[in-house]
LUMZA-668009 format. One line per field, with one value per residue: residue in three letters; x, y, z of N, C-alpha, C in turn. Coordinates in nm, 2 decimals, padded with zeros to 4 digits, m for minus. Atoms other than C-alpha are relative to their C-alpha. Example, Ala and Ser with C-alpha at 12.3 -4.5 7.8 and 13.67 -1.06 7.14 Angstrom:
code = [ALA_SER];
nx = [00.09_m00.09];
ny = [m00.12_m00.11];
nz = [00.00_00.00];
cax = [01.23_01.37];
cay = [m00.45_m00.11];
caz = [00.78_00.71];
cx = [00.09_m00.08];
cy = [00.12_00.11];
cz = [00.00_00.08];
This chain:
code = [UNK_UNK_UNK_UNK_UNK_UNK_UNK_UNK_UNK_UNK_UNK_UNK_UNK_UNK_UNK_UNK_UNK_UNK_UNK_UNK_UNK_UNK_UNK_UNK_UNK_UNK_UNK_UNK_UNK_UNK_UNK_UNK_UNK_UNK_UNK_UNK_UNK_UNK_UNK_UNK_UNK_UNK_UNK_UNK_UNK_UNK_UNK_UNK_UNK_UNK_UNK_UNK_UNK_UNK_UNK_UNK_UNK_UNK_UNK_UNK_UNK_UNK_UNK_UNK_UNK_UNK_UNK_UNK_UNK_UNK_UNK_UNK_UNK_UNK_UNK_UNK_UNK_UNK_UNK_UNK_UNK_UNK_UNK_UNK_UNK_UNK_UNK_UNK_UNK];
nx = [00.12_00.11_00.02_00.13_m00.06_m00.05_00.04_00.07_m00.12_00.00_00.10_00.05_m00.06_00.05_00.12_00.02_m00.16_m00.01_m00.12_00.00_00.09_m00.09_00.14_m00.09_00.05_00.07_00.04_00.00_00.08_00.15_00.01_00.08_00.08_00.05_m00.07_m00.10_m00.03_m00.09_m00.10_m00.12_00.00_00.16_m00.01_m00.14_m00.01_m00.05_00.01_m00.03_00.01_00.00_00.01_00.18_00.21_00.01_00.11_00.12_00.03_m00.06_00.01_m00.06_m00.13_00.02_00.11_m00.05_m00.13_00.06_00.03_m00.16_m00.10_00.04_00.09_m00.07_00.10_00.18_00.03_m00.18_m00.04_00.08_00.05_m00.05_m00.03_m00.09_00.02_m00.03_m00.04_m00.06_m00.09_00.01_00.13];
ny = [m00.02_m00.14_m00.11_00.04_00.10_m00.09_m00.09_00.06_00.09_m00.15_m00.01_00.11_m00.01_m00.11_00.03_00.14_00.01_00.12_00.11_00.00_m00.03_00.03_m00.09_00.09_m00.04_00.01_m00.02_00.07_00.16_m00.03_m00.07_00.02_00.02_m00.10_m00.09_m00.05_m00.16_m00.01_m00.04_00.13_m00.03_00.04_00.13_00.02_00.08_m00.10_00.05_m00.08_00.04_m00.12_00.04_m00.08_00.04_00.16_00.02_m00.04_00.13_00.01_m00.10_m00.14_m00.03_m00.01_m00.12_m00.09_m00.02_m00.03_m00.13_m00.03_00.00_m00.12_00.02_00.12_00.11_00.01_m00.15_00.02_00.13_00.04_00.08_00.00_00.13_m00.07_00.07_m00.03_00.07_m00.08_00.08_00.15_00.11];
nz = [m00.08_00.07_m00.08_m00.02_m00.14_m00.09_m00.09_m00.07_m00.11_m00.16_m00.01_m00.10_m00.14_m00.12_m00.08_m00.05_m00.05_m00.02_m00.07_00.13_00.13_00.16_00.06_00.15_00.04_00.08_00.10_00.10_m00.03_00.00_00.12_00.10_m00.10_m00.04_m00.09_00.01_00.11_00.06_m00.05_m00.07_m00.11_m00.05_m00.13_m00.04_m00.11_m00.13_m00.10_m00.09_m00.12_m00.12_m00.11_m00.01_00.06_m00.12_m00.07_00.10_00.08_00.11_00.06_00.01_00.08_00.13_m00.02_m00.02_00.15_00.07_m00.04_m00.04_00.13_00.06_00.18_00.11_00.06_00.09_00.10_00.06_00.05_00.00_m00.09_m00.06_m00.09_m00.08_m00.09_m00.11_m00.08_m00.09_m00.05_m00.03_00.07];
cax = [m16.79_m17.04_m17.20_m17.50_m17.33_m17.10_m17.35_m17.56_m17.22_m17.19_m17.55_m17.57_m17.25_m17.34_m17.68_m17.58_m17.19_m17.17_m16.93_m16.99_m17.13_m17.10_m17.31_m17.31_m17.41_m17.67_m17.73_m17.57_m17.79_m18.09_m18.00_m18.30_m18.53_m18.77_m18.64_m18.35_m18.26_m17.92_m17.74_m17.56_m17.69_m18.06_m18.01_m17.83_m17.76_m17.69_m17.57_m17.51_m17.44_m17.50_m17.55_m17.87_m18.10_m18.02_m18.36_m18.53_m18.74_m18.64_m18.90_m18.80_m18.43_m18.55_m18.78_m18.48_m18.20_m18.50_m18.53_m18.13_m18.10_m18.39_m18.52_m18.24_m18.49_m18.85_m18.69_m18.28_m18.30_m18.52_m18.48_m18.29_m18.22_m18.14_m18.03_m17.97_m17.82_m17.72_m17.38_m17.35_m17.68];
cay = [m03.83_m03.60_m03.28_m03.41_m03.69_m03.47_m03.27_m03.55_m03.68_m03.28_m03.27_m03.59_m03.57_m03.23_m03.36_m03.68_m03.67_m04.02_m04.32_m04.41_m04.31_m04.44_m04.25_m04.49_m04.39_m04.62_m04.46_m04.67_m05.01_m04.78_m04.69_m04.66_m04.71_m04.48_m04.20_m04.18_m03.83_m03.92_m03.73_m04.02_m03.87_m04.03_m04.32_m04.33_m04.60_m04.42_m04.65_m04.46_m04.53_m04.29_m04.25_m04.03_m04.28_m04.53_m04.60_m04.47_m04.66_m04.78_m04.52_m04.24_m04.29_m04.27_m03.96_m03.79_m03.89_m03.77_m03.40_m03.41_m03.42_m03.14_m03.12_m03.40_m03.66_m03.66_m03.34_m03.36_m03.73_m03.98_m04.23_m04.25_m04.63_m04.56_m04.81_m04.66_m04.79_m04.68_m04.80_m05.16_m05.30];
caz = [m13.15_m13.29_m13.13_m13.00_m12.78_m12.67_m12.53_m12.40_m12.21_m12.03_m12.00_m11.77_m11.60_m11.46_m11.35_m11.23_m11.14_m11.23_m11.13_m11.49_m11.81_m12.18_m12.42_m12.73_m13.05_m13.23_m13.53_m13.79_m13.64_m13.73_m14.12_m14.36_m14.03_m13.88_m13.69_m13.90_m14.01_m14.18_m13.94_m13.78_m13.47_m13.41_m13.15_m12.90_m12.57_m12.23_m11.95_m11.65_m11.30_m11.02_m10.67_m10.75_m10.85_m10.50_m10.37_m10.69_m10.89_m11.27_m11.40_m11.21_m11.34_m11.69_m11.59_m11.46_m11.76_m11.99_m11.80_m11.74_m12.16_m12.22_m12.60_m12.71_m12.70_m12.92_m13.08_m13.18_m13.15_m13.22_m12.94_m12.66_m12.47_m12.11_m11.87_m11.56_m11.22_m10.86_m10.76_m10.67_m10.85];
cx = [m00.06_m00.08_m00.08_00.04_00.09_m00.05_m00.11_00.10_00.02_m00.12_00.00_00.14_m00.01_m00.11_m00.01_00.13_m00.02_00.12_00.02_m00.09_00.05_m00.15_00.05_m00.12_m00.04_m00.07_00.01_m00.09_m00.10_m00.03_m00.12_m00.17_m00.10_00.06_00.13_00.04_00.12_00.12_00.09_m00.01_m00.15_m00.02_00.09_m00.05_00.06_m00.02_00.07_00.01_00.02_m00.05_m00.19_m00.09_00.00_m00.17_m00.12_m00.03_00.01_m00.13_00.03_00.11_m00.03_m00.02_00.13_00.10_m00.10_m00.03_00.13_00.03_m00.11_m00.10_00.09_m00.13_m00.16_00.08_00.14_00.05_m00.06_m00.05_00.13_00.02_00.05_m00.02_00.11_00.03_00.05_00.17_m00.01_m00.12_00.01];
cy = [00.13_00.11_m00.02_m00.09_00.03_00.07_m00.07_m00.05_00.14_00.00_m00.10_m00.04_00.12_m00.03_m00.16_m00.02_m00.18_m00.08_m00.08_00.01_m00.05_00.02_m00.10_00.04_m00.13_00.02_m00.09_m00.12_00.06_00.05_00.00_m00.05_00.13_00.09_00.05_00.11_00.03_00.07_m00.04_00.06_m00.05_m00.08_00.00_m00.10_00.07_m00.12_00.13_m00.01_00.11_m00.03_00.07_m00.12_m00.14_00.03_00.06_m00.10_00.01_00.13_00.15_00.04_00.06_00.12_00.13_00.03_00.10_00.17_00.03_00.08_00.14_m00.04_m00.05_m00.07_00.01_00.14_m00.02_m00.10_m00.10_m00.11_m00.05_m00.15_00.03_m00.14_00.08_m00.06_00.07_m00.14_m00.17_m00.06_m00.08];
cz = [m00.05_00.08_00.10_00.16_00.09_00.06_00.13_00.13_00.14_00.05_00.17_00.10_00.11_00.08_00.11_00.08_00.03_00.01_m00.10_m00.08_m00.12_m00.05_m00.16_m00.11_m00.10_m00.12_m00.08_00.03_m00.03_m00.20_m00.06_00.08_00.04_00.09_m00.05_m00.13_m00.06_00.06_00.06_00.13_00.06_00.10_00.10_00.13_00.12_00.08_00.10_00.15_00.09_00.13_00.01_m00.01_00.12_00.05_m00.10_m00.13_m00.21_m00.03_m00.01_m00.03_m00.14_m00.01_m00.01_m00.10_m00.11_00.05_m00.01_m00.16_m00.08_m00.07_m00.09_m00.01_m00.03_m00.09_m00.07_m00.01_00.00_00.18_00.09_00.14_00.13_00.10_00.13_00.17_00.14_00.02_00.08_00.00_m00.11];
């Protein structure tokens, strides 16, 4: 696990205290693609299931993983997949 995803996995359990998370790293599916800076750290897949996002709508989940992770994503990583979930959906 590389530095980057380790920090996106503290990042988002502190902000989220989730009931699960799996931070998966997509880079190799993107080799020789746009966005890829060779660092084997450019893509990644975030599922994440929390109690925070019950009654909120699929954008504002996104809104909030995407303020949770900072200046990871558009700047330290190209592109960030997020599917987000409140407990039993």
């Amino acid at each position: 696990m590389g530095a980057i995803q380790t920090e996106i996995e503290t990042l988002l359990a502190e902000a989220f205290a989730p009931s699960r998370l799996d931070v998966i790293n997509d880079s190799a599916k993107h080799h020789g693609h746009a966005g890829d800076d060779g660092s084997g750290e450019s893509h990644f897949t975030v599922v994440i299931e929390s109690a925070a996002f019950t009654g909120v709508s699929r954008l504002q989940r996104q809104r909030k993983v995407i303020a949770a992770l900072g200046d990871i994503v558009g700047e330290r990583v190209h592109a960030v997949a997020i599917k987000a979930s409140a407990p039993g959906e």
